[in-house]
C-alpha positions in Angstrom: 0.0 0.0 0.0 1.3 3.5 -1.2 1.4 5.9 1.6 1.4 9.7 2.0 5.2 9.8 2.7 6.1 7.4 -0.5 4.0 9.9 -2.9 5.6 13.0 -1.2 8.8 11.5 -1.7 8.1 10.4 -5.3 7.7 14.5 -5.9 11.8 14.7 -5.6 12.3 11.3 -7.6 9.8 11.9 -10.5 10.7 13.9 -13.8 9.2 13.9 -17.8 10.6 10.7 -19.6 9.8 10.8 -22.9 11.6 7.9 -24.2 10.7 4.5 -22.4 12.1 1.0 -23.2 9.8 -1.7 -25.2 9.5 -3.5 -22.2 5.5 -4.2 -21.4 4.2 -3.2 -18.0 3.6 -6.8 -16.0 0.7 -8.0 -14.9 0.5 -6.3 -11.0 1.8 -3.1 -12.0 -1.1 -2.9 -14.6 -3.7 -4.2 -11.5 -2.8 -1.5 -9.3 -2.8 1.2 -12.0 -6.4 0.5 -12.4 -7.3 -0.2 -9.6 -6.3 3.3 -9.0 -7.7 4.7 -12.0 -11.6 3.4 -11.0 -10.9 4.4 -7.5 -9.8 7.9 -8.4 -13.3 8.0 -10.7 -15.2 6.7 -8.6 -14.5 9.7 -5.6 -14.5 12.6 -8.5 -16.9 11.2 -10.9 -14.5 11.4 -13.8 -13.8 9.6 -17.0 -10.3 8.3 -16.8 -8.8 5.4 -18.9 -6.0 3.3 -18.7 -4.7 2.3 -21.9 -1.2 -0.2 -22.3 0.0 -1.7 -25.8 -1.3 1.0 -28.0 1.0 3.9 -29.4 -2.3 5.4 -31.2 -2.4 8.5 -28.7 -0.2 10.6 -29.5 0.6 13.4 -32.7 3.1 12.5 -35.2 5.1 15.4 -33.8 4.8 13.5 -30.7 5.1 10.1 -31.5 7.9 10.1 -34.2 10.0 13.5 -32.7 9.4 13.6 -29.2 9.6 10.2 -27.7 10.2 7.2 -28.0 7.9 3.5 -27.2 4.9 5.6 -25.7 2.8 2.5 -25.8 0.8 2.8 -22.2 -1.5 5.9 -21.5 -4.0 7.5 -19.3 -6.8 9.2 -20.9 -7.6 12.3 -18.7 -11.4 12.4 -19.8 -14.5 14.3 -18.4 -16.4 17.3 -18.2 -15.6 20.8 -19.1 -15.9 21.7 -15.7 -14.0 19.1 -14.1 -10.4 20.1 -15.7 -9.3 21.0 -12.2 -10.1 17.6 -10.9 -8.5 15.8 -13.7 -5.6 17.5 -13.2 -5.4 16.7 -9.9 -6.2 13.2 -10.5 -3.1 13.4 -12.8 -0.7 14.5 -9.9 -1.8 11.5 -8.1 -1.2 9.1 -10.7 2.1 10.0 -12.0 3.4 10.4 -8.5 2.0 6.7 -7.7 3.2 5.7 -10.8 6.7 6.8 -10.0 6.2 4.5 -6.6 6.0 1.7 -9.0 9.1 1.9 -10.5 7.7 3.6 -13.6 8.0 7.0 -15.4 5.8 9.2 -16.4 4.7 12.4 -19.0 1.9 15.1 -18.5 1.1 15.8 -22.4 -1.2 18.7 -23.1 -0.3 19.6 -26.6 1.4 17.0 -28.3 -1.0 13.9 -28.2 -4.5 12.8 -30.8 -7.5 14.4 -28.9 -10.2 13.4 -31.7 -9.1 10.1 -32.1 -9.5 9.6 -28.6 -12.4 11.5 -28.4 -13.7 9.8 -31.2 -12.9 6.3 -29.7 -14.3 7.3 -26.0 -16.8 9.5 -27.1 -15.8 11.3 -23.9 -14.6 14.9 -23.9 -10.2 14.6 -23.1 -8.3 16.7 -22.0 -4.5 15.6 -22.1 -2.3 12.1 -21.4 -0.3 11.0 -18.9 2.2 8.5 -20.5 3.8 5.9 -18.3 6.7 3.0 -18.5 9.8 2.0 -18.0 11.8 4.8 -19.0 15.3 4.6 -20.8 16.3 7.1 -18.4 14.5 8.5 -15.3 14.7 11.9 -16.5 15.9 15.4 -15.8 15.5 17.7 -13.0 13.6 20.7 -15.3 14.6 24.3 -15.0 12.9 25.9 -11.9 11.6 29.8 -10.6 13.1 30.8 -7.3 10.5 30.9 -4.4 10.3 34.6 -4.4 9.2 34.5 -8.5 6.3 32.3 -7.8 5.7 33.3 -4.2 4.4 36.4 -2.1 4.1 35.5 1.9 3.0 37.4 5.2 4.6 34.7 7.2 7.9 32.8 6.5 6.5 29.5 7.7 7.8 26.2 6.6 5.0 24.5 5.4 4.1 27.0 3.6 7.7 26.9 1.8 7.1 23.2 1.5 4.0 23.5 -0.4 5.5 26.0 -3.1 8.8 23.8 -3.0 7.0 20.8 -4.0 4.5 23.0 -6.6 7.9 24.1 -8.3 8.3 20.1 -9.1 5.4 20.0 -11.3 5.0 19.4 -14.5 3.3 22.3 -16.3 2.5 23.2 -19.8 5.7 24.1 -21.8 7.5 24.1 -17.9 6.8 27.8 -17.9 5.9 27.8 -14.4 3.1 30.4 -15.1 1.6 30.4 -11.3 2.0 32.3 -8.4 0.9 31.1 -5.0 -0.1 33.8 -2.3 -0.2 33.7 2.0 -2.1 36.6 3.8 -3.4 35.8 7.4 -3.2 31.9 6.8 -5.3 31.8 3.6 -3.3 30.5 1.0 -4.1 31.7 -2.6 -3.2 29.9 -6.2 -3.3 32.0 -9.6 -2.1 30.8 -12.6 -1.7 32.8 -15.8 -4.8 31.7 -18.6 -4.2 28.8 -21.1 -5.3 26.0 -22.9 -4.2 24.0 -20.0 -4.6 26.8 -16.8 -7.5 24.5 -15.7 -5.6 21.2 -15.5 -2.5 23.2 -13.7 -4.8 24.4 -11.1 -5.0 20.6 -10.6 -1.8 19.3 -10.9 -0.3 22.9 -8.5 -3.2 22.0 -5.5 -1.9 18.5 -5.6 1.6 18.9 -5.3 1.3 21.9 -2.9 -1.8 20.6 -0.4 0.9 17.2 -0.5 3.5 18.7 0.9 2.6 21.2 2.8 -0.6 19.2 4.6 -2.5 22.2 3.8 -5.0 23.1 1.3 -5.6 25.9 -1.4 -8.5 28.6 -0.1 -8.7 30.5 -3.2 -7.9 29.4 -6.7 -8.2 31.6 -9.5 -7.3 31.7 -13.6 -5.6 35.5 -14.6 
């Protein structure tokens, strides 16, 4: 059983792999990925898939430039107005993923949204591509504290929180988001995109994580 502790500490070991090895997923690792999946749609009422063996999900651009055996996929699927959600069902599963021995990729852009939608007849919002990577990845380029960050109080799991946030994948690695502390509400903007939604997500998961907090006010600029 995953605990709190191994998915905080799968926020230092996890980065993007984009190029895994041909080597299938086994059997177990496959169970508890969706066993996760269901339980994850069950408590948010979502649409997610797990899909292994099937290189169909991504653009050329993305399959044929930017990686390398992307055969095993999660679908991030659902409503309009449950982008915030999937996104933070994302963070979960690549940070559980990564407690598998697996790697992971957050893909906004780069992957076949009609086909899938087509095939699901589900409105999708972005993959999460897992396996064995040929590599675990790079540590990506990071914002100090004080570029993302504006605090009335220097406290430390407040620090941990943004730490942890600055780990995230988001679109293009921009880091577009700044998180804000005034009398011990804790406030998330990030800048408007194709893809704000889901990093609302994917920022709240990583922060509430680490710090043991959560996010009062969260709001698209």
């Amino acid at each position: 059983m995953t605990s709190k502790s191994n998915l905080i500490e799968a926020i230092n070991l996890r980065h993007t792999v984009r190029r895994y090895k041909p080597t299938e997923i086994d059997f177990d690792n496959r169970k508890f990925i969706l066993e996760r999946v269901n339980k994850l749609n069950s408590s948010y009422n979502l649409m997610m898939r797990a899909v292994f063996d099937d290189d169909s999900a991504l653009s050329l651009l993305g399959k044929f430039v930017l990686s390398k055996n992307a055969r095993n996929f999660i679908v991030l699927a659902g409503k309009d107005n449950q982008q915030e959600q999937l996104g933070y069902c994302a963070a979960d599963l690549m940070l559980y993923i990564q407690t598998l021995g697996l790697n992971s990729w957050f893909v906004g852009g780069t992957y076949n949204r009609q086909k899938l939608e087509n095939k699901y007849h589900e409105p999708v919002w972005g993959i999460v591509v897992l396996g064995y990577g040929l590599d675990s990845g790079k540590k990506h380029a990071c914002k100090s504290l004080n570029q993302v960050s504006v605090s009335d109080n220097d406290v430390e799991w407040y620090k941990k929180g943004v730490v942890a946030a600055l780990k995230a994948p988001t679109a293009l690695n921009k880091q577009n988001f700044k998180f804000i502390l005034a009398n011990g509400v804790v406030e998330l903007e990030v800048k408007e995109s194709s893809y704000a939604k889901l990093e609302l997500g994917i920022l709240r998961y990583f922060f509430e994580l680490a710090s043991g907090k959560k996010i009062e006010k969260k709001i698209i600029v």
